[in-house]
N, C-alpha and C positions, 0 to 999 in steps of 0.2 A: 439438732446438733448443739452442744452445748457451748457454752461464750470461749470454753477454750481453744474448741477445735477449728482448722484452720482453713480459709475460704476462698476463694480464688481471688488473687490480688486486681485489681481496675486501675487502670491510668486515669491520672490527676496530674492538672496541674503543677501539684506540690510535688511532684516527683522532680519536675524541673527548676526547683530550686537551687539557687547556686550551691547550698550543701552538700548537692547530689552531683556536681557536675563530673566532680574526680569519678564516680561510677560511670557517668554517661562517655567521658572520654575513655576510659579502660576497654571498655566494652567498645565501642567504636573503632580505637582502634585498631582491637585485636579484632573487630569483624574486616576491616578494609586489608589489613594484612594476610589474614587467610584464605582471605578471596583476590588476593593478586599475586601472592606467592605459588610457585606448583608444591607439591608435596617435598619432594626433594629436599628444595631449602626449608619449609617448615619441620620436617624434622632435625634437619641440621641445626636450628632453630633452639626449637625446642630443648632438645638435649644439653646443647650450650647453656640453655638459660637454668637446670641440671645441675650441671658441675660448676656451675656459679653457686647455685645455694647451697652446694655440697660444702663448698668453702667457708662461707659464713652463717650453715647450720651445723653446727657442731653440736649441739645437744639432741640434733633429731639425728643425724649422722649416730650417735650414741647410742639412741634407741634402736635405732634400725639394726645395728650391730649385735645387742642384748637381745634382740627378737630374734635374731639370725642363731646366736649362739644356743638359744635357751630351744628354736626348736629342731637345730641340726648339730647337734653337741658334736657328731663326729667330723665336721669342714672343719680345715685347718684357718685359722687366720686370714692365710692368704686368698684363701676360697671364700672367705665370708667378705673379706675388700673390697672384691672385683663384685661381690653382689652388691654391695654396697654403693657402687661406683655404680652400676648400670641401672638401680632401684632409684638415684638422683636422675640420674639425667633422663630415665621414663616418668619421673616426677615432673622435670619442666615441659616434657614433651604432653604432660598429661592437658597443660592450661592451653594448648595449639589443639590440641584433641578436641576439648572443650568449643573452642573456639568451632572447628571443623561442622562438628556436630551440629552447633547452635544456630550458625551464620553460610555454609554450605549450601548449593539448590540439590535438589536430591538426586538431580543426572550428571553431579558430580560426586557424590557421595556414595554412590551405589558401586562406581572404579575402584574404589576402596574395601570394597567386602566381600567376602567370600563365603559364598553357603555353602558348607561343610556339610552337616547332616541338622536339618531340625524336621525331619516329616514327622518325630511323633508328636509336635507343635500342632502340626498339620489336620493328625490324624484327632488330638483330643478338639481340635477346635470345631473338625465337620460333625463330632459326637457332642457338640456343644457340652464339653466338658470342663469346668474350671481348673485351671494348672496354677501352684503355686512354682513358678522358676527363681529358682534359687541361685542367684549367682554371687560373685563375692565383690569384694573392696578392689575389683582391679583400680589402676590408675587411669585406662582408657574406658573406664565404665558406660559414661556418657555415651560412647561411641557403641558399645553393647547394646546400652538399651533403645538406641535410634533402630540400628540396626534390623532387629526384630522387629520393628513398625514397618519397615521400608520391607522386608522380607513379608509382611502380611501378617504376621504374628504379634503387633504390638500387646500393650495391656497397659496398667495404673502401674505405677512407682508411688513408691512411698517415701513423703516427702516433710522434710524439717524447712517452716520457712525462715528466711533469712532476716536478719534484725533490720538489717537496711533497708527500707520498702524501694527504695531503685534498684537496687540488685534484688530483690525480694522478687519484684515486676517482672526483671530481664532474665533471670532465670527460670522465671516458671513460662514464661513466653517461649525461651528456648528449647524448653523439657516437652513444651505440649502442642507447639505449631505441626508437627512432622508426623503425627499419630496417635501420640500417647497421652494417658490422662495423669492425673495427679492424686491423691487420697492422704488426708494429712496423717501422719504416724499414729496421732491416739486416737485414729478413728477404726477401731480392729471390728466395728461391728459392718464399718462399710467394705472393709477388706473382703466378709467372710460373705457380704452379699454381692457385692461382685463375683468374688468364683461360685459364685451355685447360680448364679445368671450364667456361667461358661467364658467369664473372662478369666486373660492372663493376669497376675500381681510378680510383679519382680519383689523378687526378697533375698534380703541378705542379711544371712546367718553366721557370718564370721567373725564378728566383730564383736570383743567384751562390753556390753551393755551395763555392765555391774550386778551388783547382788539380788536385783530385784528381778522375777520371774526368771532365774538361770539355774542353772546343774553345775557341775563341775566335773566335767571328764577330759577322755584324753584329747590331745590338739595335736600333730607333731609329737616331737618328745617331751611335753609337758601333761604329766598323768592328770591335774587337776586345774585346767583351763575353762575357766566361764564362760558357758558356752546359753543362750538363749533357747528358752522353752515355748519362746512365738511362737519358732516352727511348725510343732505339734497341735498347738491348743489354735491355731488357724485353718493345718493339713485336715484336723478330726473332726472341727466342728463342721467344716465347710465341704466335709466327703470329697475333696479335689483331688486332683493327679497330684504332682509331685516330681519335679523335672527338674534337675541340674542345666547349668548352663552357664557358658562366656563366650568371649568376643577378642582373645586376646592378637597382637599384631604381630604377621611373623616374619620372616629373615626377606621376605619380598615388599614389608613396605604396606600390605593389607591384612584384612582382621578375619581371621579364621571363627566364624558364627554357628555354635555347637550348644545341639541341645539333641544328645542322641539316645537319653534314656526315662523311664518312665520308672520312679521307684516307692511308688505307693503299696503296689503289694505287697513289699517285705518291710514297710518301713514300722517299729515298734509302738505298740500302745501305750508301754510305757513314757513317762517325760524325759527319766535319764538315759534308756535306751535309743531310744529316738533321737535327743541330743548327740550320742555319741555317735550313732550310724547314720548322722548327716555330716557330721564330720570328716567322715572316712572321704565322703564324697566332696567335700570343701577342699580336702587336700589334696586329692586328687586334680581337680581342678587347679586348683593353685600351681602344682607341679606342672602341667602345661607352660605354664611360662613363669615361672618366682618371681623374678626379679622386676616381673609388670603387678605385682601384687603388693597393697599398704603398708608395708610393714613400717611407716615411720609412727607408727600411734600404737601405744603402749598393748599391746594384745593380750597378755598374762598380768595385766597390773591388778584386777579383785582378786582376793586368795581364799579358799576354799574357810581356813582356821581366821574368823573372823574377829581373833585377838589380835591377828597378823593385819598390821598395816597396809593399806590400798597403795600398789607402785612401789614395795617394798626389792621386790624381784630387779628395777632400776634402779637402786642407789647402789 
């Protein structure tokens, strides 16, 4: 592995250096709180702490708005609002979610989830078959991808570490204690040898990566959104399945765990085909619940006419 790629962090002393304490208190906290609160009030919680930043994020408020607009050109104002409003406060609910996940024993975390359908999980994993699952930027992602471990399906996530090596530590403790492993982003060679061992990889293909290794097709109603050619050049070389999937939380309080298709046989050879009819299936997913989905990060900001300004489509 080369000096860049990224290694599993180890506790040290120097983690406990007073620099770090603001980390070690955050984190503390919010584990003692979500293990003495019921659900109840953490989401009442949560959500509050939501339309708090809703107030004094006004440029992400903005964003989220431009993203709304640019890919439901037909909601009225008022209908992009009330997304608005409930895409905050499933933001603050997202850092309780966090918390749930991280700091939860799993015979209280498992009251939480609901298996829906995931047996073709089931079925590629008794075929020892590797799946790339592809799910998106919800806000309770965390809780996704636990989920799928506790359900018997975990697999690697793929992982950016954190500049802070206390949060760097307590994060990847959190992501990897409960089943799942970790593989750091620029390592696509170990990505591709775990699925042809028949492991799961969580991936997510939503999100503008920039100009490098992407296409430009349709997203919503944006004809020419940067869309990520990972996908493909991970799905082809590693001959894996190819499975959609989320986690998102429904009108009772728990999280509906869905992974009910398998779309490798029709999925295209080509990069910008492939690009585009994963798409189909990202918004798909996304419509499940919108309003639990990222929208406050700039989604259409690279532009296809690259005389055209990055983030042009926000000003």
């Amino acid at each position: 592995m080369s000096k860049d790629k990224y290694t599993k962090p180890e506790f040290s002393f120097s983690l406990l250096h007073p620099k770090h304490w603001g980390v070690w208190l955050g984190f503390g906290s919010l584990a003692i709180i979500v293990n003495i609160l019921p659900y109840s009030l953490l989401y009442k919680f949560g959500r509050s702490l939501g339309t708090l930043g809703l107030k004094y994020g006004k440029k992400r408020a903005a964003i989220t708005e431009r993203n709304l607009e640019l890919a439901f050109p037909e909601q009225t104002k008022e209908e992009r609002d009330a997304i608005v409003l409930e895409n905050f406060k499933n933001t603050g609910m997202a850092i309780i979610e966090t918390g749930i996940t991280w700091f939860w024993p799993t015979w209280r975390f498992k009251r939480i989830i609901v298996e829906k359908d995931i047996h073709v999980l089931h079925e590629h994993k008794a075929a020892n078959k590797g799946v790339l699952l592809c799910c998106v930027h919800a806000l309770n992602l965390e809780i996704t991808a636990r989920a799928f471990a506790v359900l018997g399906v975990g697999g690697y996530g793929v992982y950016r570490p954190h500049k802070n090596p206390a949060y760097n530590f307590i994060q990847h403790w959190g992501r990897t204690h409960n089943g799942n492993l970790l593989i750091d982003r620029k390592d696509v060679k170990q990505m591709i040898r775990v699925l042809r061992k028949g492991a799961r990889l969580f991936y997510l293909p939503d999100h503008d990566y920039g100009r490098n290794k992407s296409v430009f097709v349709p997203f919503f109603a944006v004809p020419d959104a940067s869309t990520t050619t990972g996908t493909s050049i991970i799905a082809h070389t590693s001959k894996c399945a190819i499975v959609p999937g989320s986690g998102f939380r429904n009108r009772h309080g728990q999280y509906d765990i869905i992974a009910d298709t398998s779309i490798e046989q029709d999925y295209p050879r080509d990069e910008t085909a492939a690009a585009a009819y994963m798409n189909t299936y990202v918004e798909q997913i996304i419509m499940r619940a919108p309003a639990q989905w990222m929208w406050l990060h700039k989604r259409f900001k690279t532009m296809a006419d690259p005389s055209q300004p990055k983030g042009i489509r926000y000003q």
